[in-house]
N, C-alpha and C positions, 0 to 999 in steps of 0.2 A: 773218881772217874766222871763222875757228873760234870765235873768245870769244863772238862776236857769236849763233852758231847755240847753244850753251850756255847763252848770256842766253837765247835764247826759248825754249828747253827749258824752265827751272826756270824761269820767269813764266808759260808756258804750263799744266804739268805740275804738279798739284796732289801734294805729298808727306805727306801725313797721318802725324802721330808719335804711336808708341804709346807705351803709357805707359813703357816701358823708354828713349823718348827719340833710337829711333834710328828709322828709314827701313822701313816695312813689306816684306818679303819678294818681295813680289811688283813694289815700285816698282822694286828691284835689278834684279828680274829684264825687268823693262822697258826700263832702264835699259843692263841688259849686252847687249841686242840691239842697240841705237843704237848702244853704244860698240864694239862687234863689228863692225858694221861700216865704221863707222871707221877703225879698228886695223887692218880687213884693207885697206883703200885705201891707211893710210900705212903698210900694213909693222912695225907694233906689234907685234911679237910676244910681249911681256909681257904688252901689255892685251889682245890676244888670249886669251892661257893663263888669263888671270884671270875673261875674260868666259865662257870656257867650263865654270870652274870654278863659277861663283855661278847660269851656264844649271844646269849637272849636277846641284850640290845640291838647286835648286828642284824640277827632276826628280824625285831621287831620295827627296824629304820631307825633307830635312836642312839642316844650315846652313852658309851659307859663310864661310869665313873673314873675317874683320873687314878685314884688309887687302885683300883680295880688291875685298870693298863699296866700301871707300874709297875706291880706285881709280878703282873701276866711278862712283861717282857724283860725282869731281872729275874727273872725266877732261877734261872740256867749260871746266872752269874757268882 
């Protein structure tokens, strides 16, 4: 059931690319809140650590690690 809730995420969820070609900042961070909690119903506690990381950065003005994003935005897939 999970692929299925994914599919309508990303047909729902318009992801605008800048021109660097990757996922604007803020879709990540949309993104790591869904998959957060997630992660905390199945017990992820990698994608946990990862969503909290790419939440923090957005916080903090900064950027999150690449593998971080990946994560966060295949998680559903």
């Amino acid at each position: 059931m999970l692929p299925q809730f994914g599919t309508a995420i990303r047909k729902n969820k318009s992801l605008p690319v800048d021109a660097g070609g990757s996922a604007p900042e803020k879709a990540s961070v949309d993104a790591a809140w869904l998959v957060l909690e997630a992660a905390n119903d199945l017990g992820d506690h990698a994608a946990i650590a990862a969503c909290r990381r790419v939440i923090d950065a957005e916080l903090n003005g900064t950027i999150a690690g690449s593998s971080d994003i990946d994560l966060v935005l295949g998680y559903f897939r």
